[in-house]
LOVO-727550 format. One line per 5 residues: number of its first residue (from 1); for each residue x, y, z of N, C-alpha, C. Coordinates in steps of 0.001 Angstrom, whole numbers, plus 500000, padded with zeros to 6 digits. Each point is the difference from the previous one (the first is absolute). Layout:
N
NUM) X/Y/Z/X/Y/Z/X/Y/Z; ...
end
This chain:
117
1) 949427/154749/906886/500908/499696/501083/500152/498484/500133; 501030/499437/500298/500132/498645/500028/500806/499918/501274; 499736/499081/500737/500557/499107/501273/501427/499501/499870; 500846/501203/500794/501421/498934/499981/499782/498602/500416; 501237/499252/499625/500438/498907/500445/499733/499501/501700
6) 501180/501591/500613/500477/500360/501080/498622/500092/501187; 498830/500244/499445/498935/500239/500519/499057/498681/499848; 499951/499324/499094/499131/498724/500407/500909/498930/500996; 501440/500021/499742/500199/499281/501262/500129/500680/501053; 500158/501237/500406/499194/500560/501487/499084/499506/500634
11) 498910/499976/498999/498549/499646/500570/500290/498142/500098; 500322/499613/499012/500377/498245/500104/500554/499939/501583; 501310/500294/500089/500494/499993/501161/499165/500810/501359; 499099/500491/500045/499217/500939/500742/498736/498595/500544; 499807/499630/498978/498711/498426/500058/500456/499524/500804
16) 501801/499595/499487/500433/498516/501010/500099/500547/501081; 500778/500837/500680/500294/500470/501413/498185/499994/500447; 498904/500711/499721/499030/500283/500445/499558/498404/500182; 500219/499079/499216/499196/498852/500553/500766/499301/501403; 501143/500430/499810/500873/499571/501529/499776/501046/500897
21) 499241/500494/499702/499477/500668/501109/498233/499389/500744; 499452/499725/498796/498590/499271/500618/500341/498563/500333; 501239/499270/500077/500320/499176/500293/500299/499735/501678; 500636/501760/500510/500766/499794/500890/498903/501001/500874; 498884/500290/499303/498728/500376/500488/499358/499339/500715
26) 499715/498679/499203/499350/498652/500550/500517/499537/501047; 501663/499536/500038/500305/499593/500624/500139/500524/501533; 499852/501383/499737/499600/501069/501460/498700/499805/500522; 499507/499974/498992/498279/500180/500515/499793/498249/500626; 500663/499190/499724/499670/498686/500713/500737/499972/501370
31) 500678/500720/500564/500628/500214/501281/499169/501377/500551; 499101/500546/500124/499266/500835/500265/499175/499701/500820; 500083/500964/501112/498787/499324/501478/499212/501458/500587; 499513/499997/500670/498937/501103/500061/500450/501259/501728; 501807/499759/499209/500400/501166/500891/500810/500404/498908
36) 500488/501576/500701/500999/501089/499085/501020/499379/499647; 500326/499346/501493/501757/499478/499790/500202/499096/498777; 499073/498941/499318/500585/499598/498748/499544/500477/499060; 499573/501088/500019/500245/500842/498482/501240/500928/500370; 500527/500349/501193/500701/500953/499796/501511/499415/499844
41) 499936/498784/500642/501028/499075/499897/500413/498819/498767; 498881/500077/499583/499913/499125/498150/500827/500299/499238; 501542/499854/499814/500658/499818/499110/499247/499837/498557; 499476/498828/499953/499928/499676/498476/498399/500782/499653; 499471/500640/501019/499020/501274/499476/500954/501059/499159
46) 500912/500544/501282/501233/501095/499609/500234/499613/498323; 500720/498826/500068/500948/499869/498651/498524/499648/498612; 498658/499882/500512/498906/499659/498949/499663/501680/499607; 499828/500770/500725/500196/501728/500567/501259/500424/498875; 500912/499898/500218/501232/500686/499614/500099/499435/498631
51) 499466/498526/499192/500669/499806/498855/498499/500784/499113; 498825/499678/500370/499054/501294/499061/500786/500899/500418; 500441/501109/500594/500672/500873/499863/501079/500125/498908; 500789/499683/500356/501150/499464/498448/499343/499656/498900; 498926/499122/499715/499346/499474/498740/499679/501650/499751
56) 499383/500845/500812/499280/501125/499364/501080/500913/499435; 501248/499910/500427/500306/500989/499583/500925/500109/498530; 500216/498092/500065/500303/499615/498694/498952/500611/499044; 498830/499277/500092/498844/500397/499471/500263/501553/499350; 500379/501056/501303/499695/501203/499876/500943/500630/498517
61) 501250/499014/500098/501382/500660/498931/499410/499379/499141; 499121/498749/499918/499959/499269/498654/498398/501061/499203; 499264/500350/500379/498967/500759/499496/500594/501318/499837; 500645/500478/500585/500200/501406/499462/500718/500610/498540; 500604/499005/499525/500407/499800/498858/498983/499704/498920
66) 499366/498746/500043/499039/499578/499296/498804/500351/500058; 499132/499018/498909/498661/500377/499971/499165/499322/501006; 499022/500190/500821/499405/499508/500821/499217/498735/499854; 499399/500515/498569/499140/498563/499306/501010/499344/499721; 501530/499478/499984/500207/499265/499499/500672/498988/501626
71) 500247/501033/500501/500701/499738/501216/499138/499226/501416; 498669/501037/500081/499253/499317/501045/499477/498951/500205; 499791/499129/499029/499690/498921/499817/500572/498938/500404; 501665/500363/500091/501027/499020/499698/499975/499704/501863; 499188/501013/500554/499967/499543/501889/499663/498665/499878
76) 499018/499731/499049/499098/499025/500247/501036/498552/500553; 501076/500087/498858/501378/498945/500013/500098/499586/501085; 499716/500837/501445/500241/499888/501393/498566/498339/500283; 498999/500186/499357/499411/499083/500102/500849/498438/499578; 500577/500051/499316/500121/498737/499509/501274/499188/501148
81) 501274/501550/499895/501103/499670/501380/499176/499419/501144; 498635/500678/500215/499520/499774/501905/499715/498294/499991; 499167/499611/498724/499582/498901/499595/501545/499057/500295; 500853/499567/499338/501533/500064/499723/500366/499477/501462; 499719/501160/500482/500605/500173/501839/499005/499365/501000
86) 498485/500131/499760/499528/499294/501117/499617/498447/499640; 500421/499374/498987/500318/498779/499455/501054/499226/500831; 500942/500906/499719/501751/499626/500589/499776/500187/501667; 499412/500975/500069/500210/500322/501909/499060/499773/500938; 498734/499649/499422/498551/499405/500883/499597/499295/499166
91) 500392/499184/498893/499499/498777/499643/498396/500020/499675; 499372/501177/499262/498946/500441/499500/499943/499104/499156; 498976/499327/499481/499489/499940/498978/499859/500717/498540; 501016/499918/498506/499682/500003/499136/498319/499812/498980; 498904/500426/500127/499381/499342/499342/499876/500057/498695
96) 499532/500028/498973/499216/500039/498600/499975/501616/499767; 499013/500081/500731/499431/501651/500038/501045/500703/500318; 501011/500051/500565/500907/500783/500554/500971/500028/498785; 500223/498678/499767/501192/500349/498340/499109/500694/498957; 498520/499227/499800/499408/501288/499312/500424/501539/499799
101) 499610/499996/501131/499386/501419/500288/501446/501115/500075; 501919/499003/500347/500695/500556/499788/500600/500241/498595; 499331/498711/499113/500753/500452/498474/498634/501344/499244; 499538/499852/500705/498941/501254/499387/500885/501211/500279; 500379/500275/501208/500983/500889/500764/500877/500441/498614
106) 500639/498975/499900/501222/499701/499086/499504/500618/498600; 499139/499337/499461/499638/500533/498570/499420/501559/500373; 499564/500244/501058/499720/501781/499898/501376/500970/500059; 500895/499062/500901/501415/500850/499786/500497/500125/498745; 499949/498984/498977/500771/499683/499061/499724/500605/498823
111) 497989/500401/499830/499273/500462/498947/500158/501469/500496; 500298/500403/501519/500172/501414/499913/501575/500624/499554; 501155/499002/500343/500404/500730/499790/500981/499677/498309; 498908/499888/499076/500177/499946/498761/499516/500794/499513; 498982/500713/500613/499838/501466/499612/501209/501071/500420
116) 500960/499706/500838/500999/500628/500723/501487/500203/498407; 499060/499304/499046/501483/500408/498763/499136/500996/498943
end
C-alpha cells in the first residue's frame, strides 16, 4: 500500500492549522483568571478549541487513505510551525537545541517517508 499524494498533504495541512491552534491556546491561557466568566468568555480559548478541531479532522481524511507509519509522524511538522509562530508572536527564543532537535524532526519525516515508494 502506498500513501497518496492527497493524504500527506492532509496531515501537512492538519500540523499547520493545529499549531494555530496552540498558538491561540497560549494566547487564551494568558488572559485567564480564577473565575468561569473568562474561560467561558475567551474567544481566543474558543478559536485555540475549534482550530485542533479542524486540524483533527484534516488529520482524520488525510490517514484514512494512507499508511499510518508513514503519515503519523508527519504531526510532528506541527512542532516546527509552533516554533515558527511563537518566535513571530511572543518573541521566544530560538536556541541551538531547538534547531537541533527540529532538523532531527525533519530527517525522521524524510527517512520515513522514503520508505513510502
Amino acid at each position: 500500500m502506498t500513501t497518496p499524494l492527497r493524504s500527506i498533504l492532509l496531515v501537512f495541512f492538519a500540523s499547520f492549522i493545529g499549531s494555530f491552534g496552540a498558538v491561540f491556546l497560549k494566547l487564551g491561557a494568558g488572559r485567564l483568571h480564577r473565575d468561569l466568566k473568562t474561560i467561558i468568555f475567551n474567544w481566543r480559548l474558543a478559536v485555540g478549541i475549534a482550530l485542533y478541531l479542524l486540524s483533527f479532522i484534516f488529520y482524520y481524511l488525510g490517514v484514512r487513505e494512507g499508511e499510518l507509519s508513514i503519515l503519523y509522524p508527519m504531526v510532528s511538522l506541527g512542532y516546527i510551525w509552533t516554533l515558527v509562530w511563537s518566535r513571530l508572536f511572543f518573541q521566544e527564543p530560538v536556541s541551538r537545541r531547538k534547531v537541533v532537535g527540529l532538523a532531527m524532526i525533519m530527517v525522521g519525516i524524510v527517512v520515513l517517508n522514503l520508505g513510502n515508494r
